[in-house]
py3Dmol code that shows the C-alpha trace and the ligand (Angstrom):
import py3Dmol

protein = """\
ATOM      1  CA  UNK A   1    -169.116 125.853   2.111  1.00  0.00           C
ATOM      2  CA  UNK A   2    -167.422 125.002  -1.428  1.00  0.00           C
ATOM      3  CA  UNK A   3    -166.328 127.599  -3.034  1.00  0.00           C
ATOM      4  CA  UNK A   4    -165.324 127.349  -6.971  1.00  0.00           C
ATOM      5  CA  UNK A   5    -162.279 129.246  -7.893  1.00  0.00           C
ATOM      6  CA  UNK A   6    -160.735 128.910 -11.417  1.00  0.00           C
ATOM      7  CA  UNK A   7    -157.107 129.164 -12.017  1.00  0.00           C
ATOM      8  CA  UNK A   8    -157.631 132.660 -13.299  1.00  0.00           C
ATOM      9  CA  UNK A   9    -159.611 133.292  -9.919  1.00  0.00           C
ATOM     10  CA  UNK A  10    -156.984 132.315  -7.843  1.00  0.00           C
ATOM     11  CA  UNK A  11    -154.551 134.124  -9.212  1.00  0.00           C
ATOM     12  CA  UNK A  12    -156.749 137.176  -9.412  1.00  0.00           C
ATOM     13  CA  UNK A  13    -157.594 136.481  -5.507  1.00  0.00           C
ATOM     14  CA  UNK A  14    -154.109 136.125  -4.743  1.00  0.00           C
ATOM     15  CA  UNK A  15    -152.568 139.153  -6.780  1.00  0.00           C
ATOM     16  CA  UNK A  16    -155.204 141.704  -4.428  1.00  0.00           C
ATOM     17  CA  UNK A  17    -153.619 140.125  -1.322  1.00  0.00           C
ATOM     18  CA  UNK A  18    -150.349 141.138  -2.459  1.00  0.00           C
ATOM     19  CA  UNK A  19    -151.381 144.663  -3.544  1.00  0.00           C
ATOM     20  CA  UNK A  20    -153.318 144.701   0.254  1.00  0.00           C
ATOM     21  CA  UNK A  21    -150.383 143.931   1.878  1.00  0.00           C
ATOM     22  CA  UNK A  22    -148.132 145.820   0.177  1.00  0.00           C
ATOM     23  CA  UNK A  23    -150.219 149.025   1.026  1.00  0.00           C
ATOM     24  CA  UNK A  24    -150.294 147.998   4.322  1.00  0.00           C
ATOM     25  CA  UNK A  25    -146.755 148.279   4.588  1.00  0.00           C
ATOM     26  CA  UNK A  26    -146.938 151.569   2.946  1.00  0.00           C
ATOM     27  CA  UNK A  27    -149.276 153.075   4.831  1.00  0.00           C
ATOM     28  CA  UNK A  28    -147.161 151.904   8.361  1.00  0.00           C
ATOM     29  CA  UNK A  29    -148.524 148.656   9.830  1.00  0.00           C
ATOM     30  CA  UNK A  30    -145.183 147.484   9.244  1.00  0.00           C
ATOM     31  CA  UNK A  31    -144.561 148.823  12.890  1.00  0.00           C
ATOM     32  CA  UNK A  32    -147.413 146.395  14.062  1.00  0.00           C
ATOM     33  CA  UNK A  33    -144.939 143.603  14.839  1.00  0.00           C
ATOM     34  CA  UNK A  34    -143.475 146.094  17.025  1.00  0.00           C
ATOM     35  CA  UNK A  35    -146.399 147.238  18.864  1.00  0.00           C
ATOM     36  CA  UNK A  36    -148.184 143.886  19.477  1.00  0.00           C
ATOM     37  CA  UNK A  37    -144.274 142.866  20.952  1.00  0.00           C
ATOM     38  CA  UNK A  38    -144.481 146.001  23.596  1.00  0.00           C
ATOM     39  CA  UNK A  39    -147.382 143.775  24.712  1.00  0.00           C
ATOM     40  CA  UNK A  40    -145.946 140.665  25.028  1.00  0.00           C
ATOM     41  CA  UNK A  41    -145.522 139.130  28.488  1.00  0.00           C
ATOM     42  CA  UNK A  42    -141.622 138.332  29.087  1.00  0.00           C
ATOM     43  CA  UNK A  43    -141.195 135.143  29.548  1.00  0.00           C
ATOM     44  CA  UNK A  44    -141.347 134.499  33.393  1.00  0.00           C
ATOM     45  CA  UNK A  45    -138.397 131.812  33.402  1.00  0.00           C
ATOM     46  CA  UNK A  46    -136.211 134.249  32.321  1.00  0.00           C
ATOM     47  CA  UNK A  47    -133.177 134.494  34.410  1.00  0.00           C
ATOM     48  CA  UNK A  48    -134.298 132.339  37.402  1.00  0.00           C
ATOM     49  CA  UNK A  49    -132.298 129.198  38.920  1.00  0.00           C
ATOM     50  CA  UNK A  50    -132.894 125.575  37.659  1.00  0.00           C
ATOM     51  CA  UNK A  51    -133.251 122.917  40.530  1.00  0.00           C
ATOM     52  CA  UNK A  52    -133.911 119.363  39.994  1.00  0.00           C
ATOM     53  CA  UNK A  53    -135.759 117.826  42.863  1.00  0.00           C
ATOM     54  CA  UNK A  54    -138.316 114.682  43.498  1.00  0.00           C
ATOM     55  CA  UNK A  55    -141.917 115.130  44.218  1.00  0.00           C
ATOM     56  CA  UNK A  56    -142.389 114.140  48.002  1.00  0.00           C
ATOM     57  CA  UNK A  57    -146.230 113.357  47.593  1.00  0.00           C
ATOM     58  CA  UNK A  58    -146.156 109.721  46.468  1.00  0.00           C
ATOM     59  CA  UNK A  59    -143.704 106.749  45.370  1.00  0.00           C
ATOM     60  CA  UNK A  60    -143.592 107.232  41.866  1.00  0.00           C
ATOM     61  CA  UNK A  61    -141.164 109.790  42.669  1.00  0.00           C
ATOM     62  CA  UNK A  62    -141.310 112.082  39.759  1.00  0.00           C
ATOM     63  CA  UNK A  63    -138.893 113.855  38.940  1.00  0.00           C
ATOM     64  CA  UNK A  64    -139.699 118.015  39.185  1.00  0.00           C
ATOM     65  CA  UNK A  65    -137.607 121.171  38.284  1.00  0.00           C
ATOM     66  CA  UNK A  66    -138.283 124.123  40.813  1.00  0.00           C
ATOM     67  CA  UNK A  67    -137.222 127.907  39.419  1.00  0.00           C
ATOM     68  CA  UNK A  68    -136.636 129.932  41.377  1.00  0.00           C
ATOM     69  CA  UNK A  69    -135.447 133.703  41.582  1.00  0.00           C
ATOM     70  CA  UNK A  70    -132.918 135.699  44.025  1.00  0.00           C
ATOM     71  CA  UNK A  71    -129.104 135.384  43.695  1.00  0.00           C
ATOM     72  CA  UNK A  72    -128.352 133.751  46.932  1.00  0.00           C
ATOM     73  CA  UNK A  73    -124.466 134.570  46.313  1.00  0.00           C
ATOM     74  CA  UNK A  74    -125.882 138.277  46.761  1.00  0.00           C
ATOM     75  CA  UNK A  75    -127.055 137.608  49.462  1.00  0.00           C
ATOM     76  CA  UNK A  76    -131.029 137.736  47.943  1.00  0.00           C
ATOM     77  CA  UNK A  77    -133.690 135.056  49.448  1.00  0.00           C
ATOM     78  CA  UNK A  78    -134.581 132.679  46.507  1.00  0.00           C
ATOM     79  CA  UNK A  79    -138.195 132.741  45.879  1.00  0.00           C
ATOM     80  CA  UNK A  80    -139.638 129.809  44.063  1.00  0.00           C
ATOM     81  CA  UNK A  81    -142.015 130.868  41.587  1.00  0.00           C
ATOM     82  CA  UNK A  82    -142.604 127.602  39.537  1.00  0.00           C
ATOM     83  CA  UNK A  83    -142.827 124.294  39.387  1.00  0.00           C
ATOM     84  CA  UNK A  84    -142.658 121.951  36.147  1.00  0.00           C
ATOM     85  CA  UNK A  85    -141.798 118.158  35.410  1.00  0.00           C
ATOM     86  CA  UNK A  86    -138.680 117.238  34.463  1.00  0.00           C
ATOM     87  CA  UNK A  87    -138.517 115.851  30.886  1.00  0.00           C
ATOM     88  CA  UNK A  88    -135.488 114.652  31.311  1.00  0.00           C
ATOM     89  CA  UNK A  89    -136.766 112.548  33.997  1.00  0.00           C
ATOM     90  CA  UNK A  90    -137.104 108.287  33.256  1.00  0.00           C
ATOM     91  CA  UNK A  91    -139.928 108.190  35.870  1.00  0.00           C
ATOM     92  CA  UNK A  92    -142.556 110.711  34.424  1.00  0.00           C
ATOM     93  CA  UNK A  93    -140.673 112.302  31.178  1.00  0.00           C
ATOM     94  CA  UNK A  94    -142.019 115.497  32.276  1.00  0.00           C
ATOM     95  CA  UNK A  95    -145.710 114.963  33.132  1.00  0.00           C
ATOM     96  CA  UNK A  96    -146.515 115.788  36.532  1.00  0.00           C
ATOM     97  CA  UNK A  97    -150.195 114.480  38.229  1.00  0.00           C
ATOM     98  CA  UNK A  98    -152.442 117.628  39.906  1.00  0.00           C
ATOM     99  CA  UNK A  99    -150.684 116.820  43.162  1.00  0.00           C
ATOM    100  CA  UNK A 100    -147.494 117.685  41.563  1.00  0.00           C
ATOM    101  CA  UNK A 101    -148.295 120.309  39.353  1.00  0.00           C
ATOM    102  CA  UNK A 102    -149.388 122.092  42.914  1.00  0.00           C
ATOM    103  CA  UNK A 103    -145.755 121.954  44.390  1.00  0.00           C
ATOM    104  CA  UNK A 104    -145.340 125.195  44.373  1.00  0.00           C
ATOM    105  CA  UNK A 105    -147.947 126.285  46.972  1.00  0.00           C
ATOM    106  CA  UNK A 106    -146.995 123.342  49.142  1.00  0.00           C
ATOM    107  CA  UNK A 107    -143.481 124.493  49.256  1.00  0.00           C
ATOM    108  CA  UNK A 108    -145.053 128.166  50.282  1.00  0.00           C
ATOM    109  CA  UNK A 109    -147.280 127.094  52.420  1.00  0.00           C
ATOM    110  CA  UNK A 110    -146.935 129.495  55.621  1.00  0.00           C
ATOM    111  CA  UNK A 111    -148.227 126.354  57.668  1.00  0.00           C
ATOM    112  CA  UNK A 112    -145.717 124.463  55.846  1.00  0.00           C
ATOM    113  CA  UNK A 113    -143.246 122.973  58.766  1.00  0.00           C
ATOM    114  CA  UNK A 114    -139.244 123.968  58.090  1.00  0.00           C
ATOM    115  CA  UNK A 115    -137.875 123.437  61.366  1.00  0.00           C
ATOM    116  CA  UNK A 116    -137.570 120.812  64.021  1.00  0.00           C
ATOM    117  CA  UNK A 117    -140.009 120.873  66.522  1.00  0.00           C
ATOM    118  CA  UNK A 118    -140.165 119.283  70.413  1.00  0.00           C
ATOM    119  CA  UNK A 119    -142.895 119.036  72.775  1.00  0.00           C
ATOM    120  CA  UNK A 120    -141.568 118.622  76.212  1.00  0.00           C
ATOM    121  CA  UNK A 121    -142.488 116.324  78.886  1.00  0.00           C
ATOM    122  CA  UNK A 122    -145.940 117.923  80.434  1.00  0.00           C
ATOM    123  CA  UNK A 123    -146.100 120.712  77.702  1.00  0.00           C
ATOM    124  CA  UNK A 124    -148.987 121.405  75.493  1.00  0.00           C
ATOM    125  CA  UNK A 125    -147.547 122.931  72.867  1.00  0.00           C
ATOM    126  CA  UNK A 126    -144.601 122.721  70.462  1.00  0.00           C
ATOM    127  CA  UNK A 127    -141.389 124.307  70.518  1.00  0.00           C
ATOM    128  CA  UNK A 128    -138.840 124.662  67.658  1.00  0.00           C
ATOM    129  CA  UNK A 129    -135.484 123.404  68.752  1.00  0.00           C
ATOM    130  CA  UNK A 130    -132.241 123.234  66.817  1.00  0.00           C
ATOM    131  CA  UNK A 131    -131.352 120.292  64.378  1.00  0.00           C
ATOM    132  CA  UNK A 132    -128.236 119.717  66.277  1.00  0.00           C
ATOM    133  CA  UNK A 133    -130.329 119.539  69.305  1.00  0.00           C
ATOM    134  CA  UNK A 134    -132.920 117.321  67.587  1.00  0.00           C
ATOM    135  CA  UNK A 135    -130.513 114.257  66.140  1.00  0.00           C
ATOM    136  CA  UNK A 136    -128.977 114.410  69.497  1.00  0.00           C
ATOM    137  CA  UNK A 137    -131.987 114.029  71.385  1.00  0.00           C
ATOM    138  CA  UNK A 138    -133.082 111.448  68.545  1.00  0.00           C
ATOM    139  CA  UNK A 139    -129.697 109.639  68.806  1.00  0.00           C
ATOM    140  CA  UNK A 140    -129.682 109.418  72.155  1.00  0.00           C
ATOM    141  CA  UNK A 141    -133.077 108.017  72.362  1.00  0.00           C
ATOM    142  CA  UNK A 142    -132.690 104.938  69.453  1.00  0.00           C
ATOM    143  CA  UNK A 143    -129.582 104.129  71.463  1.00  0.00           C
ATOM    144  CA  UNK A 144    -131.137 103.862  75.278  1.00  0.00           C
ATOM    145  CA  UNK A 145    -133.798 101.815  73.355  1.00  0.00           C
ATOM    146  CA  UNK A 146    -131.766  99.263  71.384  1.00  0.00           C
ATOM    147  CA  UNK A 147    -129.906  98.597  74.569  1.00  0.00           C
ATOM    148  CA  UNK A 148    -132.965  97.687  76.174  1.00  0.00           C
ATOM    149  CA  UNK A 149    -134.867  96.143  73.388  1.00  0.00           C
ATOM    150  CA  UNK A 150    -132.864  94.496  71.170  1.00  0.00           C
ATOM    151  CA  UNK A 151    -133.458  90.782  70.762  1.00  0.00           C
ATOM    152  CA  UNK A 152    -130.840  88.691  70.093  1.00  0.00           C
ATOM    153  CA  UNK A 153    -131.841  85.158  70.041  1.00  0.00           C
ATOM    154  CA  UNK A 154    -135.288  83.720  69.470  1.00  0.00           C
ATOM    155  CA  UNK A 155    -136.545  81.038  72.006  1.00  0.00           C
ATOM    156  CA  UNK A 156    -134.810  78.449  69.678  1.00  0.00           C
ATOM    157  CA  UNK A 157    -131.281  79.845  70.406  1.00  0.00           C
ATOM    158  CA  UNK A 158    -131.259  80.885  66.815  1.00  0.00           C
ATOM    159  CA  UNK A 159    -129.115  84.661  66.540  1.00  0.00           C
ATOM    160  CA  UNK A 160    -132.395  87.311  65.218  1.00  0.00           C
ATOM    161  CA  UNK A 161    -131.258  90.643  66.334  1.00  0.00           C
ATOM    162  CA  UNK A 162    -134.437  92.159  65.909  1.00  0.00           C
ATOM    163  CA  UNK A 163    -135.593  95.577  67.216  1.00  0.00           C
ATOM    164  CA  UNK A 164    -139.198  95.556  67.280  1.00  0.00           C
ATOM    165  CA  UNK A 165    -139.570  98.976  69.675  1.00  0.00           C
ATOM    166  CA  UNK A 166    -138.847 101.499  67.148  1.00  0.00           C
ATOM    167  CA  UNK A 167    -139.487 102.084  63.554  1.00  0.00           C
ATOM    168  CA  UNK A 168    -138.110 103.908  60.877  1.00  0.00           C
ATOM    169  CA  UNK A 169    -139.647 106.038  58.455  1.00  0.00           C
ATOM    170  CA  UNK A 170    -138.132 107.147  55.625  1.00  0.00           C
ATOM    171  CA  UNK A 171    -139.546 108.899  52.407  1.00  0.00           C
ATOM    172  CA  UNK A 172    -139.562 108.322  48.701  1.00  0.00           C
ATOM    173  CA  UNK A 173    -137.862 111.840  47.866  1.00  0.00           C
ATOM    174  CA  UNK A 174    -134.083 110.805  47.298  1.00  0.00           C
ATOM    175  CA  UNK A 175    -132.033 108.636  44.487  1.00  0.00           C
ATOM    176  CA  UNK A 176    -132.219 104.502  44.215  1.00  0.00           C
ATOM    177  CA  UNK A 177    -128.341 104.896  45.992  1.00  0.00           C
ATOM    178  CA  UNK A 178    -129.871 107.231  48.941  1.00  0.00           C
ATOM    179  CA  UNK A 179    -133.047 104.381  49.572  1.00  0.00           C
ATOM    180  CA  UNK A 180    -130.309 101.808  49.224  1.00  0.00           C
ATOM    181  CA  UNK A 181    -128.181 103.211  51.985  1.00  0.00           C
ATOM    182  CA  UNK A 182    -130.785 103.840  54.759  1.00  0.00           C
ATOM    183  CA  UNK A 183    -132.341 100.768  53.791  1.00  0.00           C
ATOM    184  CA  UNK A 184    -128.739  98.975  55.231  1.00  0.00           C
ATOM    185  CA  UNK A 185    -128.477 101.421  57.517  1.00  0.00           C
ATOM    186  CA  UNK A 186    -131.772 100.427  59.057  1.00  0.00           C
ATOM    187  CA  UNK A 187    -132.069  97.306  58.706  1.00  0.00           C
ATOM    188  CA  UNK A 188    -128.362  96.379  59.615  1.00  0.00           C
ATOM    189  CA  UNK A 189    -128.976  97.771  63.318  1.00  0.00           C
ATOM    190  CA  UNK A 190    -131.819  95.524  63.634  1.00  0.00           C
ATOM    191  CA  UNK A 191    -135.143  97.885  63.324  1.00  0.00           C
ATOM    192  CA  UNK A 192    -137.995  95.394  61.819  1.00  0.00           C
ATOM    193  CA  UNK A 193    -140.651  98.223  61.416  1.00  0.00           C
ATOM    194  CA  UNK A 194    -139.619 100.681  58.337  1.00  0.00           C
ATOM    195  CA  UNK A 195    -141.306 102.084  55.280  1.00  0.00           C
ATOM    196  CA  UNK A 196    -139.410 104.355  52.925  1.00  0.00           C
ATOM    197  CA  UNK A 197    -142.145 105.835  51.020  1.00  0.00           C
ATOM    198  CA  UNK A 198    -143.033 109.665  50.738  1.00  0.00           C
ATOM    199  CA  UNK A 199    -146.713 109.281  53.052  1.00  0.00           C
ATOM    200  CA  UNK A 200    -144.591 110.538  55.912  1.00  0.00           C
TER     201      UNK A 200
END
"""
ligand_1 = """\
8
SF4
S -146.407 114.179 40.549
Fe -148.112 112.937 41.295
S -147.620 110.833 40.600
Fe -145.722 112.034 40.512
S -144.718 111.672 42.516
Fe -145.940 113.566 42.674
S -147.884 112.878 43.523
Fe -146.858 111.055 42.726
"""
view = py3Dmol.view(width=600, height=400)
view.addModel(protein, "pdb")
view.setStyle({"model": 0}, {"cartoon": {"style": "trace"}})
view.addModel(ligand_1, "xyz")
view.setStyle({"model": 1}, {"stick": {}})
view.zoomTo()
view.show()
């Protein structure tokens, strides 16, 4: 709709907003501000912990920031209670995918797993067992198995040092300089099977 408003109009128009605000004031709405803040949400970031992780779901790897609330030097659980990309992040400048953005109910999942877990010889069922207990048993394990597996020499007499038996995998959630290092790691003790992405 076009309205025409003269000069005089205008100023007319605006002089009656001045006079409506003024006795506004006057008459007490200047507490309004006041009021509509006693119903203003505080902001739910407020005093929680910053943490800079790496989404585990895929291997673009972005890069998150998990909040989370509970002064563990008090001896208070930390709760996570959100989830947001990290703008300062190269990978994803902040954006996060739905997979992402949903962090925060994988990470309090009650199914989610949080502990090392066995299932003996003959048992049906899983047991949790110590992490000590589980690198041991994992150690020991890769070492009986390279012993017995490892191949040296191909049929030409040419040195391979391959270890086909075992594999290795690793996931996408850590730094290039963490990748780099189990990469050698792995590789150098002759494992041929190994993916370092974040499907595991
Ligand atoms: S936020 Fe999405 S794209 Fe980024 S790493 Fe996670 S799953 Fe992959």
């Amino acid at each position: 709709m076009n309205v025409d408003l003269s000069r005089r109009g205008f100023l007319k128009l605006a002089g009656a907003g001045a006079v409506a605000a003024t006795s506004l004031g006057a008459m007490g709405f200047g507490e309004a501000e006041a009021a509509v803040m006693a119903y203003v949400r505080p902001n739910k970031l407020t005093a929680t912990t910053e943490t800079r992780n790496t989404c585990p779901y895929c291997s673009v790897a972005c890069g998150v920031i998990l909040y989370s609330k509970g002064d563990r030097t008090q001896g208070e659980v930390a709760e996570l209670i959100h989830v947001e990309g990290d703008a300062d992040h190269p990978t994803n400048r902040g954006t996060l995918c739905p997979k992402g953005s949903a962090l925060k109910d994988f990470v309090r999942s009650e199914t989610r797993l949080t502990e090392p877990k066995i299932r003996r010889p003959g048992s049906d069922r899983f047991e949790p067992i110590t992490w000590e207990e589980a690198l041991d048993r994992i150690a020991r394990a890769m070492k009986d198995d390279r012993d017995a597996n490892l191949v040296t020499v191909n049929d030409a007499g040419t040195p391979v040092n391959r270890w086909t038996t075992t594999g290795f995998l690793a996931a996408s959630a850590t730094t290039n300089e963490t990748a780099w290092a189990t990469f050698k790691v792995v590789r150098g003790i002759g494992i041929v099977g190994f993916d370092n992405q974040a499907r595991v």
